[in-house]
N, C-alpha and C positions, 0 to 999 in steps of 0.2 A: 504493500500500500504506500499511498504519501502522504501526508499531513500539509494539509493546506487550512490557513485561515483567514478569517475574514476580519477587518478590521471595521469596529462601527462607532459612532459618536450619536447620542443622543441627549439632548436638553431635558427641561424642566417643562416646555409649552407642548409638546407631542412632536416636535422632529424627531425623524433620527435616519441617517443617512450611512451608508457605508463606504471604505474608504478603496478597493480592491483587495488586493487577497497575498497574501507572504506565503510562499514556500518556504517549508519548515523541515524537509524529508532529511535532508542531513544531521542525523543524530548519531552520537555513540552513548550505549547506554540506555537509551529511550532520551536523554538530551540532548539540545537543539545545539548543535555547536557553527551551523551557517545557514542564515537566513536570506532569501533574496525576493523582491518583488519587479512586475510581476512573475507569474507563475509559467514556464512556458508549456506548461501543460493544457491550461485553458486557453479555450475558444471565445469569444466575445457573449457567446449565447448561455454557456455553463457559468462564466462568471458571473455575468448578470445574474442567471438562477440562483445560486448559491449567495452571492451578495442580498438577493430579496430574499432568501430563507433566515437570511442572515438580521435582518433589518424587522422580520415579523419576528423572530425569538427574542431581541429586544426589547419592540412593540409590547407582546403581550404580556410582557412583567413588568410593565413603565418602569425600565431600565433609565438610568442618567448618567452620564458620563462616557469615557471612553470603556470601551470595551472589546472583546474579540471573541467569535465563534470562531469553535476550533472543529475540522471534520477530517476523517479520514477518507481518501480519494481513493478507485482504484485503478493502476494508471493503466490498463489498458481498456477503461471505461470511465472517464473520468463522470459523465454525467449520473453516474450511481455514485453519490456520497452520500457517507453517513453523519450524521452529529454525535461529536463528542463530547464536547462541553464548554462552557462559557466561561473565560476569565475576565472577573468584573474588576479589571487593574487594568494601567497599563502596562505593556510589556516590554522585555528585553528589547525586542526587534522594532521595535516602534519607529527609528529612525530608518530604514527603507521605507518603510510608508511616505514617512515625515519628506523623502527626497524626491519618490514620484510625483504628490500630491503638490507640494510645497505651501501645505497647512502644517502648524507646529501645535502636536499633537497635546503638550501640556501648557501651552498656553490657554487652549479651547476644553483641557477638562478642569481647571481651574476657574476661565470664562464662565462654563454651563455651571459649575460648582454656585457661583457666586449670584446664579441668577438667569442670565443671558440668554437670550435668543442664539440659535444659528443662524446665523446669515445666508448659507449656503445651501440649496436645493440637491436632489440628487444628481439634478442633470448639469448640476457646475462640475463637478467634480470630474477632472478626468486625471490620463495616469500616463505623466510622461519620462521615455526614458526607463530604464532599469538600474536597481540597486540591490546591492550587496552587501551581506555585516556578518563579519569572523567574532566571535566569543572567544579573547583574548584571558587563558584561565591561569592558575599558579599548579601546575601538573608537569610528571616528566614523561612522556611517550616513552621511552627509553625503560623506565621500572614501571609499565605496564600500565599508564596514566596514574600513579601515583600521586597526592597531592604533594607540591611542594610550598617551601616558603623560604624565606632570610630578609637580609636588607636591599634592598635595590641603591645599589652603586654607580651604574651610570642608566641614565633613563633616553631612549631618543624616541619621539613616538610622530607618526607619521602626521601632516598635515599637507595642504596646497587644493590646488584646483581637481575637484571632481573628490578629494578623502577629507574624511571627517573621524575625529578620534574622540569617543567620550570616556572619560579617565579619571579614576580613583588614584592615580600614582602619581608619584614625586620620589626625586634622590635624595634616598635617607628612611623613605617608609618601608616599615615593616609589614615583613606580609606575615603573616601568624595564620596559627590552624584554626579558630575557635569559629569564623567566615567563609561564605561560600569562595569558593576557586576564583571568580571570576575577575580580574583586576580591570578591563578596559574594553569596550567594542571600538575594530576598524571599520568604517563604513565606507564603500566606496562608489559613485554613480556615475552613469557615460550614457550618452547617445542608445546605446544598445545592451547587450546584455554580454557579449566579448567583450567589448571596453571595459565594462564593468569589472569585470574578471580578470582583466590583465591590471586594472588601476588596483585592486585591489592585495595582488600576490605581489605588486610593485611596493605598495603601503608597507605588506606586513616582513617583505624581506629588509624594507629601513626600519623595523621596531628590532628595539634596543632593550634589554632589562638584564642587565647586568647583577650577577647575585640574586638570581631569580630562574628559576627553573620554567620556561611555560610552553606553549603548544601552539608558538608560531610558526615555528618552520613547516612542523606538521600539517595546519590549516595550510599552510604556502600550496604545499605538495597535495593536497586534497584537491585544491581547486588546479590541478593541473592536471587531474585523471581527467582521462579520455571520458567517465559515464557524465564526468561532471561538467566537461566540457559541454558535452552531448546538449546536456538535460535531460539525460537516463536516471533518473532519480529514483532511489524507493529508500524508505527508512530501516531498511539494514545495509545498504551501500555500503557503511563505513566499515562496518564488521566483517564484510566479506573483503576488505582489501587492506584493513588497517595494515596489518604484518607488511603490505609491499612497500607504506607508507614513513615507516620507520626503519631509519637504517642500522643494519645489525650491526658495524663495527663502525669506531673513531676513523674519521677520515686521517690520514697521515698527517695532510698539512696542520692540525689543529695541535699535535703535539709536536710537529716542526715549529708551530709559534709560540707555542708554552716554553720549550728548548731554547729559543729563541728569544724570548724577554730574560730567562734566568740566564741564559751565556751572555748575554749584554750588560746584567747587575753585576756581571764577575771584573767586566773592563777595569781596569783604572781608570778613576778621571783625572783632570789638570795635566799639568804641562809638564816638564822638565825630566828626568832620569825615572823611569818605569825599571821597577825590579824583573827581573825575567822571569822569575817564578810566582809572579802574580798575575801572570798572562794566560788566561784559559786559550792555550794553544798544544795542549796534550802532549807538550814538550817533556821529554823525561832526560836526565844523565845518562849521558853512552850505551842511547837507546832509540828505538827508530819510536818517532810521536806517537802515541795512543788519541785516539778522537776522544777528546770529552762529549760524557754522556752524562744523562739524567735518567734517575727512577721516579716514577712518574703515573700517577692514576686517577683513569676516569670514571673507570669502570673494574675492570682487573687492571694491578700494575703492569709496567713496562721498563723495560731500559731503553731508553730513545736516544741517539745520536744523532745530531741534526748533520742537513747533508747539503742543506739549501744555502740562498743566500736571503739577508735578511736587512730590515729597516726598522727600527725599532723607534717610537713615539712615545708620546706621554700618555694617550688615548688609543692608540692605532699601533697595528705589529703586520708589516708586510712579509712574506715569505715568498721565496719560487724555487718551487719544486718541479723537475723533470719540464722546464720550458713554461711553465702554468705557472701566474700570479695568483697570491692566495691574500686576502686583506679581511683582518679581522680588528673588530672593537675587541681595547681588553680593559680591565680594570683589577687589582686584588690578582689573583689565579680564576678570574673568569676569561674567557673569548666568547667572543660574539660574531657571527655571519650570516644574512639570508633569513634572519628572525632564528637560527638554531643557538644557542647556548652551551656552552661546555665551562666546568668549573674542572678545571686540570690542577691536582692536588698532588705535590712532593710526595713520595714514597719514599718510606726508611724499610729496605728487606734486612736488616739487621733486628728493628725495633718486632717489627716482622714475626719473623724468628725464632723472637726470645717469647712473644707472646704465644703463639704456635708450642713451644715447648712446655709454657707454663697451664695450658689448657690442653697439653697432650693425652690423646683418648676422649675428649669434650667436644661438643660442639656448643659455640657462644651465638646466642640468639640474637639478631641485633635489628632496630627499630629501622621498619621500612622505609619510614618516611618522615619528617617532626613532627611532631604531636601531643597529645596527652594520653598517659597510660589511665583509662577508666576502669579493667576490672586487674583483678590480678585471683588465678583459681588457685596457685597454687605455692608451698614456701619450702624454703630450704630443707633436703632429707626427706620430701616426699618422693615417692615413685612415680612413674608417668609412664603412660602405653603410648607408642606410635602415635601421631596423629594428635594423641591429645589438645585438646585447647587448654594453653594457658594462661596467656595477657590478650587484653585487647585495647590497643591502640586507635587514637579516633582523632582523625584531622580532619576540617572542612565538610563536614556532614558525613566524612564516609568513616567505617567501622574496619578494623583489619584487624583480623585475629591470626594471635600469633603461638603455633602450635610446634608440639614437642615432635626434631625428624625423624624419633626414633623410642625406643622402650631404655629407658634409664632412670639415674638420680637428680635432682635440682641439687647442683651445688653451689651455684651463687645465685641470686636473685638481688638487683641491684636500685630493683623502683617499686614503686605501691601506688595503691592507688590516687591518683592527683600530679601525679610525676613527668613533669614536660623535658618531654627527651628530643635530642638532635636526632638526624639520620643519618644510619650506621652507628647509633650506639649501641652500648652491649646491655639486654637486657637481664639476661639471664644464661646461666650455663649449665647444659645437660651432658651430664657421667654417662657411658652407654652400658648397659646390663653386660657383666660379661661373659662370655660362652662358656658353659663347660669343658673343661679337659679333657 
């Protein structure tokens, strides 16, 4: 199916008019994560129908204000829709409407709030142009849409001709678990409904949110499948392609620039006599050079050795690798490129190691995401079956329980309940039952 809605405004005197219809089918999850109007699914004659089914479910509750019928479509019949329900709010996606129409949708439910007449008949109302809006969230595609959070250290968020950016963010805010994901909508509109789509994978490869994990590049790449292209739309698209969507390993160049801002803090600065063995040039005594490397991780560690050549900024870290120019925002041990994110963090395989040896036969549980620990089942010197559930961790409305990989003992347990943990920290650590001889 699709999810298509209709958008309607009605007063306090008995107007009430619709505004055309937002395609909604792009969800993961059953969430809306890209909205666009119109619909290219409808015809002039379904719309209208839908729009006047839309305008009597109103009607007959003397409904006031902005509001939106929601229906399921079935796209190879669109004029069989069904009704699903009425949200008496305005909503996320408001601003596609707000750009076809070019009515500002909360000024007029404030307006009708206060009193007011519509001004406008059905037959004013038309719908030019198409628009598009990415739900801009704090999640990392990467651990499986995970919620994320931190501080946002460098921010850049798209504006100009045809994008529109509506924004909760600023450099220096914290993004915390206790709030929904969503930090920003990009909006974008053109002539047509391509335009639209290219102004907007344009927008969200300039969004910036450095110290912030989020689900632009993703969005990016969403709007550049071929169904999306189309307008092949159905509300499981996302789930049948997410995996091609998400790239399974660190691109090279990202830790050639990580390599690359820490081999540049190694230079000497200023002028005059440079000791020779303060030169990261892998120069060793009556020995042929070693490359300086770095341990390094983003995901699993690495030893990386850079091979590029490189430009290093206060803001900005260029590499080229194999003839290809690579240019990333960085800030702290984040990069940034194309709306993707990477937080490339120092490895100690020493520190490693020793911790490895000191949980030898254990495995340490550790917190998927930041958040707050809500339950805790179980405590130190209890037993636990496979599988078990034992904390659950809860960021940004979602719930993640975090269960025992195997039949053992708890032998540390490090939080309780109230306990706002980082991600990757250790929550707890399980002894494994051991075999008989």
């Amino acid at each position: 199916p699709r999810h298509i809605e209709i958008q309607v405004l009605a007063d306090g005197h008995g107007n009430v008019i619709h505004l055309g219809e937002r395609e909604c089918s792009l969800q993961r999850r059953h969430q809306k994560i890209i909205e666009e109007a119109p619909s290219v699914l409808l015809d002039e004659a379904t719309r209208s129908a839908m729009g006047e089914a839309a305008v009597q479910a109103a009607r007959s509750c003397g409904y006031r204000g902005a509001g939106t019928v929601e229906f399921i479509v079935p796209g190879d019949d669109p004029s069989s829709y069904y009704f699903m329900e009425m949200n008496t709010r305005l909503q996320v996606e408001h601003p596609v409407t707000e750009l076809i129409t070019g009515l500002d949708l909360v000024e007029w439910q404030l307006r009708v709030a206060a009193g007011e007449r519509l001004p406008y008949g059905q037959d004013d109302i038309t719908l030019t142009g198409h628009a598009i809006e990415a739900r801009l969230c704090a999640e990392d595609p990467a651990r499986g849409f995970l919620p994320s959070g931190g501080t946002v250290l460098r921010l850049a968020e798209p504006q100009g001709d045809g994008v529109r950016t509506d924004s909760g963010l600023s450099e220096g805010t914290e993004v915390g678990s206790l709030y929904d994901p969503m930090l920003s909508k990009v909006i974008a509109y053109g002539p047509d409904r391509a335009t639209a789509i290219r102004k907007l994978r344009a927008a969200l490869a300039e969004t910036v949110t450095l110290g912030v994990q989020t689900n632009a590049g993703f969005l990016r790449r969403l709007l550049a499948h071929p169904c999306v292209v189309a307008g092949e739309l159905d509300t499981g698209l996302v789930e049948r392609v997410v995996d091609d969507l998400v790239p399974a390993d660190v691109p090279e160049e990202v830790y050639e620039a990580a390599a690359a801002v820490r081999l540049d803090a190694l230079r000497p600065r200023g002028g005059g006599w440079t000791d020779p063995f303060s030169v990261p040039s892998g120069w060793r005594l009556g020995g042929t050079p070693r490359p300086v490397g770095f341990h390094l991780r983003v995901q699993e560690p690495v030893e990386y050795v850079p091979r590029g050549t490189h430009t290093v900024g206060d803001d900005t870290v260029s590499v080229t690798l194999d003839g290809v120019r690579h240019t990333f925002h960085r800030a702290a041990d984040w990069l940034g490129r194309d709306g993707d994110v990477w937080q490339v963090r120092d490895h100690d395989p020493v520190a490693a190691s020793l911790t490895r040896a000191e949980h030898a036969g254990a495995d340490s549980l550790t917190a998927p995401m930041p958040g707050t620990v809500t339950v805790v089942k179980v405590a130190v010197g209890d037993e636990v079956a496979a599988g078990q559930s034992l904390l659950v961790v809860e960021a940004m409305k979602m719930e993640h329980v975090i269960s025992a990989p195997h039949a053992g003992t708890v032998a540390e347990l490090d939080v309780s309940p109230g306990t706002t943990v980082a991600m990757d920290q250790v929550l707890a650590v399980i002894t494994p039952v051991e075999e008989d001889q």
